[in-house]
C-alpha positions as CSV (number, residue, x, y, z in Angstrom):
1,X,-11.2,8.3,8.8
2,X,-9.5,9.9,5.9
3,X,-5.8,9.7,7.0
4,X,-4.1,6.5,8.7
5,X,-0.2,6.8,9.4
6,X,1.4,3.2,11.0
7,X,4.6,2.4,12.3
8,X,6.6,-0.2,13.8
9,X,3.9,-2.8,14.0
10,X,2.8,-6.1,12.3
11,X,-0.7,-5.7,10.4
12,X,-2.6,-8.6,9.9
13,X,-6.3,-7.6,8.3
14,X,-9.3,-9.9,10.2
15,X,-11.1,-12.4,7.7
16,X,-14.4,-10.0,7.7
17,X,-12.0,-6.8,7.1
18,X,-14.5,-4.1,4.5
19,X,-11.8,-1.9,3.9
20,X,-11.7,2.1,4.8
21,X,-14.4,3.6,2.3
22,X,-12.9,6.9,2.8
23,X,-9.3,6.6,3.6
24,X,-7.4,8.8,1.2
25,X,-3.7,8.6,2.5
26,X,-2.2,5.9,4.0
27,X,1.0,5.2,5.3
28,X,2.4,2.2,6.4
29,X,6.3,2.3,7.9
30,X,9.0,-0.6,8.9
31,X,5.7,-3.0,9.5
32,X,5.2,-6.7,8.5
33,X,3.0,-7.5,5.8
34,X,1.9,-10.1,4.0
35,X,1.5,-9.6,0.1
36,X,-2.6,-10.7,0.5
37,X,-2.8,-8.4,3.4
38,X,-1.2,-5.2,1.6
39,X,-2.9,-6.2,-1.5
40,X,-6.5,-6.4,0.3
41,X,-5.7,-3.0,1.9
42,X,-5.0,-1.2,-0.5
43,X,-7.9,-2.7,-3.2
44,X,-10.4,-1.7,0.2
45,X,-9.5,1.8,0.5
46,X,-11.7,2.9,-3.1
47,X,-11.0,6.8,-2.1
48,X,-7.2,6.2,-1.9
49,X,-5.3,8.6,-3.3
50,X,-1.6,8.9,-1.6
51,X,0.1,5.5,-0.8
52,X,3.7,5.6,1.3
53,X,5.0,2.3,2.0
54,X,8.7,2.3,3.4
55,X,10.8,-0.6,5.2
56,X,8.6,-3.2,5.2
57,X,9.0,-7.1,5.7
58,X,7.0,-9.9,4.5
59,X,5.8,-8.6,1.2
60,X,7.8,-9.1,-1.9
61,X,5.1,-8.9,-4.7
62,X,3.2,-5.8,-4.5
63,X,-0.4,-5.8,-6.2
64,X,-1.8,-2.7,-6.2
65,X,-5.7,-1.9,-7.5
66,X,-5.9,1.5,-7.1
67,X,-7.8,4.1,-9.7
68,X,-7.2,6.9,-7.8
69,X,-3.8,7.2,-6.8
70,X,-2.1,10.0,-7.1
71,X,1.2,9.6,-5.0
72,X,2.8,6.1,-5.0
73,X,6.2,6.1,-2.5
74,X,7.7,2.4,-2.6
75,X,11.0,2.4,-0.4
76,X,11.9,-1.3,0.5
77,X,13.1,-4.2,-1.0
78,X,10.5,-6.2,-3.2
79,X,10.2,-8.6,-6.3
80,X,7.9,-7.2,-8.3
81,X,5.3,-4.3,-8.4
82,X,2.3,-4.3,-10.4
83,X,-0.5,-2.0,-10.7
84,X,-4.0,-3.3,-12.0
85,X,-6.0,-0.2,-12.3
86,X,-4.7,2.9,-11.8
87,X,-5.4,6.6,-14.1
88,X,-3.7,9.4,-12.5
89,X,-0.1,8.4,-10.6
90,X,0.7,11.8,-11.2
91,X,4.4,11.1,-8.7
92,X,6.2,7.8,-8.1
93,X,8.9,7.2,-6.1
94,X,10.8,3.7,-5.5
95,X,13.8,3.6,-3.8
96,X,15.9,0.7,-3.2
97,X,14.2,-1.5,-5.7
98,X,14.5,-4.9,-6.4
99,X,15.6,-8.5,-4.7
């Protein structure tokens, strides 16, 4: 699986959860997260280069360990974002920012 688009849902990761090796996009829409569970994601996806991530509830302090983004979209409302390793965000979008 290269592309995984979700909506309207609440996404809870199992405790044995080994990521998507070659997930390049991902979207996630108007879902419940928790920050642990978006952070884990996102560090598990090592191919990922396109992250959407719009109307979401639950996460406030976004962690992102990414080196291959390209595309970052952030449209919510959150605390903090932080990316640990990252070389190419070549487009990044937040909208409605901060607490």
């Amino acid at each position: 699986m290269v592309f995984l688009d979700l909506h309207d849902c609440e996404f809870k990761l199992p405790r044995n959860f080994n990521g998507f090796g070659c997930l390049t996009d991902l979207i996630l829409e108007n879902i419940s997260i928790s920050d642990d569970d978006f952070s884990s994601v996102v560090s598990k996806c090592p191919l990922l280069k396109r992250l959407i991530f719009m109307v979401f509830y639950g996460c406030c302090h976004l962690k992102l360990n990414a080196p291959r983004l390209q595309e970052l979209v952030v449209e919510g409302v959150f605390d903090d974002i932080h990316l640990e390793k990252y070389s190419r965000v070549g487009h990044l979008v937040r909208r409605f920012g901060r607490r």
